[in-house]
C-alpha positions in Angstrom: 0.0 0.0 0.0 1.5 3.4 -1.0 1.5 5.9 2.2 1.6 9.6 2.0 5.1 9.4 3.0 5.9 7.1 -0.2 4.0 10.0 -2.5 6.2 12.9 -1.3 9.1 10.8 -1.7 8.0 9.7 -5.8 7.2 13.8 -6.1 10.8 15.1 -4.4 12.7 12.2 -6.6 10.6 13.1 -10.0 11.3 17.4 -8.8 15.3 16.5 -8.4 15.1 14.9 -11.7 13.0 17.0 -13.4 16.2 18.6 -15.9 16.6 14.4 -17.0 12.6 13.6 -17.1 11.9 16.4 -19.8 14.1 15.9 -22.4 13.2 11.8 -22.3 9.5 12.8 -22.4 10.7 15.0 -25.6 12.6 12.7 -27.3 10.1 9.7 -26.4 7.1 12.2 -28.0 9.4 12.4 -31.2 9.4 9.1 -31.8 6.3 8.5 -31.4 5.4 11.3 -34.2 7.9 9.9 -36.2 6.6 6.7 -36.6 2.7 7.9 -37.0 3.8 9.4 -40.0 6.2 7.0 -41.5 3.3 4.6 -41.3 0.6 6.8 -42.4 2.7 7.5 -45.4 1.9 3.9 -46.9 -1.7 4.8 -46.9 -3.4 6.3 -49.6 -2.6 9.3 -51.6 -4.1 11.2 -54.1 -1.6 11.5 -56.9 -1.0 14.9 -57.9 0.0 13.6 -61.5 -2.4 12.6 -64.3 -5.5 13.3 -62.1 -7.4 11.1 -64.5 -5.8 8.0 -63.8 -7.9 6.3 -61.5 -5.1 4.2 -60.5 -4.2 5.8 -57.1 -6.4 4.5 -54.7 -6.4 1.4 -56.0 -2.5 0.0 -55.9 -2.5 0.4 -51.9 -5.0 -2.2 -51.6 -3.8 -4.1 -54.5 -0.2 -4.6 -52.6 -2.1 -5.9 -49.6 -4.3 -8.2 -51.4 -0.8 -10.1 -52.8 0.8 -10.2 -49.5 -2.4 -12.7 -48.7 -2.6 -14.3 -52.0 -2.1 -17.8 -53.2 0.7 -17.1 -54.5 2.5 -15.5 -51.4 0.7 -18.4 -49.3 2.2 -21.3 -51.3 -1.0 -22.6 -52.6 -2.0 -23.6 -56.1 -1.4 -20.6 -58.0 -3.6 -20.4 -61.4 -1.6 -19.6 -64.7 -2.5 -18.7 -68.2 -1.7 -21.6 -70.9 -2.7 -22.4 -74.4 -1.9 -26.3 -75.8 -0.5 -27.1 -73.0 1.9 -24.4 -73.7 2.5 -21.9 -70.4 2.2 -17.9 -71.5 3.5 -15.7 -68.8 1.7 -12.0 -68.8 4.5 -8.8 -67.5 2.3 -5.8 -66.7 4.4 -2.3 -67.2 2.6 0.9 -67.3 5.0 4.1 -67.5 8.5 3.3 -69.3 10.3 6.3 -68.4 13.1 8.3 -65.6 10.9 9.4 -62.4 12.2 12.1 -60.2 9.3 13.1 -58.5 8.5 12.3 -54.6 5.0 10.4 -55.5 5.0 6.8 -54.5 2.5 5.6 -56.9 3.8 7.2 -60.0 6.9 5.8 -58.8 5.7 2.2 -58.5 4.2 2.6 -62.2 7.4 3.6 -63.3 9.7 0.9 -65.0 13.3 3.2 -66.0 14.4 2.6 -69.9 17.6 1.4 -68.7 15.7 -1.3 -66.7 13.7 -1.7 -69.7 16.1 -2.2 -72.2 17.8 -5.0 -69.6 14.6 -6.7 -69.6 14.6 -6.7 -73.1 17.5 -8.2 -73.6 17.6 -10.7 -70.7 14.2 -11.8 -72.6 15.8 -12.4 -76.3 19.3 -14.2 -74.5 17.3 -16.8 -73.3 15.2 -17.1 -76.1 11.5 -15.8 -75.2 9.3 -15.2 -77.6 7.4 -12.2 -77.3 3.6 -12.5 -78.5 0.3 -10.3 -79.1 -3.2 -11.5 -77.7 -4.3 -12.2 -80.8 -1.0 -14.6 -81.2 -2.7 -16.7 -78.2 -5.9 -16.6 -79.6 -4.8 -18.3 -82.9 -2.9 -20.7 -80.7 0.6 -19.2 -82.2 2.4 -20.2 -78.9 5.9 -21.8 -78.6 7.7 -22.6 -75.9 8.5 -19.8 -74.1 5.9 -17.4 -75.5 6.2 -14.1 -73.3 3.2 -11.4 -74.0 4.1 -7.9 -73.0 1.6 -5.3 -71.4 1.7 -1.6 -71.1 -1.0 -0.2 -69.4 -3.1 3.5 -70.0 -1.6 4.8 -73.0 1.5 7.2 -71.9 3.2 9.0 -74.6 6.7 7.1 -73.3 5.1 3.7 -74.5 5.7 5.2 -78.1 8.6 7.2 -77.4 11.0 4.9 -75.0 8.8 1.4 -74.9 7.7 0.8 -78.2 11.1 1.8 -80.6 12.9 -0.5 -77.8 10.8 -3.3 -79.0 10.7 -2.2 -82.3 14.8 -2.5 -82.0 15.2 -5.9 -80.7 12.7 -7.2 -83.1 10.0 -7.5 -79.9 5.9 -7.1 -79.7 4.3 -5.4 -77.3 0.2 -5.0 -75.9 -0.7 -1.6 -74.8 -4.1 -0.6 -73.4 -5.7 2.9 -73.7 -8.8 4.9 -72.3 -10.0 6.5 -75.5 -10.9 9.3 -74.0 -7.0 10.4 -73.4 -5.7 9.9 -76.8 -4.1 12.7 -78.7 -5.7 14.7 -75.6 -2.3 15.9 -73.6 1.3 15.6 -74.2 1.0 12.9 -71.2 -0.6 10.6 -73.5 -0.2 9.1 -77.4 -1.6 10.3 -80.4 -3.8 8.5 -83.2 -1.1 8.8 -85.2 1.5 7.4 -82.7 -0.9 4.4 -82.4 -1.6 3.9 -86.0 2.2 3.7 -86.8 2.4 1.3 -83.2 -0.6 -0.7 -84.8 1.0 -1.3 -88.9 4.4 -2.5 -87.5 3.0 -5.0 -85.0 2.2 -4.0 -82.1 -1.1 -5.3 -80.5 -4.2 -2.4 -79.0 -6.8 -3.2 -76.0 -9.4 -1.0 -74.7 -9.2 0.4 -71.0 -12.5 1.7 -71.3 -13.2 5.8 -72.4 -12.4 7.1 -69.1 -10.6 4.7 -67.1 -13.5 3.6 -64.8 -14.2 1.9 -61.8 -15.7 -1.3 -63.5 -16.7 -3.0 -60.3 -19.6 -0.4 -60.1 -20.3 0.9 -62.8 -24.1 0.5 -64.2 -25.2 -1.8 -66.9 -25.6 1.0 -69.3 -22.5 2.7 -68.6 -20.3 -0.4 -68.6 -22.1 -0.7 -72.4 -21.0 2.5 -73.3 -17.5 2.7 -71.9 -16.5 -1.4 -73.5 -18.5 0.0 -76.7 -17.3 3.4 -77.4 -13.5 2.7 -77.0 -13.5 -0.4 -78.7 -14.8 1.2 -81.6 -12.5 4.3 -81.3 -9.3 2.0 -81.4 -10.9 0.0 -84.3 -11.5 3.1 -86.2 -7.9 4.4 -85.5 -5.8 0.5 -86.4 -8.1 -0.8 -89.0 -8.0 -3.9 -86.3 -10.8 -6.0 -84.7 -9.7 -4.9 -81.0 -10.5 -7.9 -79.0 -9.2 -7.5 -75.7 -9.9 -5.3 -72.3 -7.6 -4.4 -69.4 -9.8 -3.7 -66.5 -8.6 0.0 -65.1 -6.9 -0.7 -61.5 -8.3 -4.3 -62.4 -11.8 -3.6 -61.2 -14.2 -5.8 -62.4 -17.6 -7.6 -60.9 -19.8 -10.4 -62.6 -21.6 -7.9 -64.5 -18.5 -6.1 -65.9 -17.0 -9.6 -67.1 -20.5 -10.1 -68.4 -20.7 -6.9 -70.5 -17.3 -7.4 -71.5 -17.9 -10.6 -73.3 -21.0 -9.3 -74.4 -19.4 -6.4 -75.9 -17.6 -8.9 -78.2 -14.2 -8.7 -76.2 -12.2 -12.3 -76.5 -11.1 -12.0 -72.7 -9.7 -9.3 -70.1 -6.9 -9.2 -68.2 -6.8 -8.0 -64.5 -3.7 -6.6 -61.9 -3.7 -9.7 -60.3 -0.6 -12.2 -60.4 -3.5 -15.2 -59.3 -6.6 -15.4 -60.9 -8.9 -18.0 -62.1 -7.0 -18.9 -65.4 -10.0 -21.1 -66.8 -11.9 -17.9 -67.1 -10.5 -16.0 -70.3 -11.6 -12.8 -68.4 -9.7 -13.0 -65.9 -6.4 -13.5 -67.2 -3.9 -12.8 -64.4 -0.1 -10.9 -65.2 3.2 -10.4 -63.6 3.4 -7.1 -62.4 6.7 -5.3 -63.0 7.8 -3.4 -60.3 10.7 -0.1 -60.2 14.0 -1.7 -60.3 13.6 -4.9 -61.7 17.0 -6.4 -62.4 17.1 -9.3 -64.7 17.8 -11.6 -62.1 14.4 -10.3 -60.7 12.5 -11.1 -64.0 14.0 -14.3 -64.1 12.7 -15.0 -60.1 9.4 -13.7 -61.0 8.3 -15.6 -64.6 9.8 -18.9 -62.1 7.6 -18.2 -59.5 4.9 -18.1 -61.9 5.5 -21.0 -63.9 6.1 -23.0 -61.1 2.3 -22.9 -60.7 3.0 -25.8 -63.2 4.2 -30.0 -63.1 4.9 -29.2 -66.7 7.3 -26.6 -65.9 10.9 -26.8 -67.5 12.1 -24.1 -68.8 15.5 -23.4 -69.0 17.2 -19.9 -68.4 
């Protein structure tokens, strides 16, 4: 039991102390700010860059829904295949030197010296990079590789595609309509008609780049209609694939997609069900992927596999 005489003595000790107490309370308090902030800076952040991109919210929640994935678990992880022949999907958006202090236009930032590694790692060990429409007409070898590029920056034609174009590669890119030719951010008709008559493959990511997963019936119609027929109009090609924006999607967007006369769509995911041709899942490529990292990552995926063997 704590007497009276036992209180004073705590209050003189804590008084005759009191030049030793502060600054530990102090520095204690700093720490503690410290690390609310360093953890509240993970959370989401309105990017202060292409304000149209609806893909800010979205990549927080994305990196926690991996961490508790199949994949990350050990479980069965679902791949895409075509004869019995194992496809891996990369997923790049912007290819291009970031300087700015954003963290999500950082992660959707692959650098063109990076790039150009990848490349290269990718033709030494003899991958074969495909379009969609390649694994739709079952044109699949061994080590068939497709390629993804994701919203439609003006660096996929100026850095991405004359890589490709240089080492003799294909690449996939999606667009949202409703940006092309609109800002120096993103590509011109012309930069994707010249894209389109040397090889390279177009998808739809909707007009606007919209939330898919709640979007009405009618606006889904609209959105999967509209651009489709925009990018048809601009390559002269049936376009016959979707990337869902942030990958997005609900049973009635997967339902208007097909409907829409899309082949199959492609999510963000690197698991997904690979028996449904609209959810086709990719390998996201993350900022300073090293080509021992690609090589880690494309294993890791086809090891989803009994038929894996690969060599590289």
């Amino acid at each position: 039991m704590v007497t009276k005489h036992d209180f004073k003595y705590i209050i003189q000790k804590l008084h005759n102390n009191i030049f030793y107490i502060i600054p530990f309370a102090m520095i204690l308090t700093g720490i503690f700010v410290i690390l609310i902030f360093a953890l509240g800076d993970d959370q989401t952040k309105v990017t202060t860059i292409d304000q149209t991109i609806a893909e800010t919210l979205y990549h927080v929640k994305e990196r926690n829904l991996q961490e508790i994935s199949p994949m990350f678990r050990g479980e069965i992880r679902n791949y895409t295949q075509v004869n019995n022949k194992l496809v891996p999907i990369l997923m790049y958006h912007h290819i291009r030197d970031y300087v700015g202090k954003d963290k999500i236009e950082a992660s959707l930032s692959t650098t063109p010296t990076d790039f150009a590694k990848q490349l290269a790692w990718l033709k030494d060990n003899n991958f074969h990079t495909i379009t969609f429409s390649d694994l739709f007409s079952g044109k699949v070898e061994d080590k068939s590789i497709i390629l993804t590029f994701d919203d439609g920056y003006r660096d996929n034609y100026e850095t991405a595609y004359k890589k490709l174009k240089n080492n003799g590669q294909k690449g996939n890119f999606f667009v949202f309509s409703g940006a092309i030719s609109a800002s120096e951010t993103f590509m011109t008709a012309e930069m994707i008609k010249e894209m389109s008559d040397y090889g390279m493959e177009f998808g739809s990511h909707t007009i606007d780049h919209i939330d898919m997963s709640v979007a009405s019936k009618e606006k889904l119609d609209t959105q999967l209609t509209v651009s489709k027929a925009r990018l048809e109009e601009i390559t002269g090609k049936k376009v016959e694939i979707l990337c869902y924006p942030s990958g997005q999607y609900s049973p009635l967007a997967e339902a208007e997609t097909k409907a829409a006369g899309y082949k199959a769509a492609v999510t963000t995911r690197p698991y997904a069900n690979s028996s449904n041709l609209y959810e086709i899942p990719r390998i996201r490529m993350n900022p300073g992927t090293s080509p021992a990292g690609l090589s880690a990552s494309i294993t890791a995926y086809l090891s989803a596999s009994d038929r894996y063997d690969w060599i590289f």
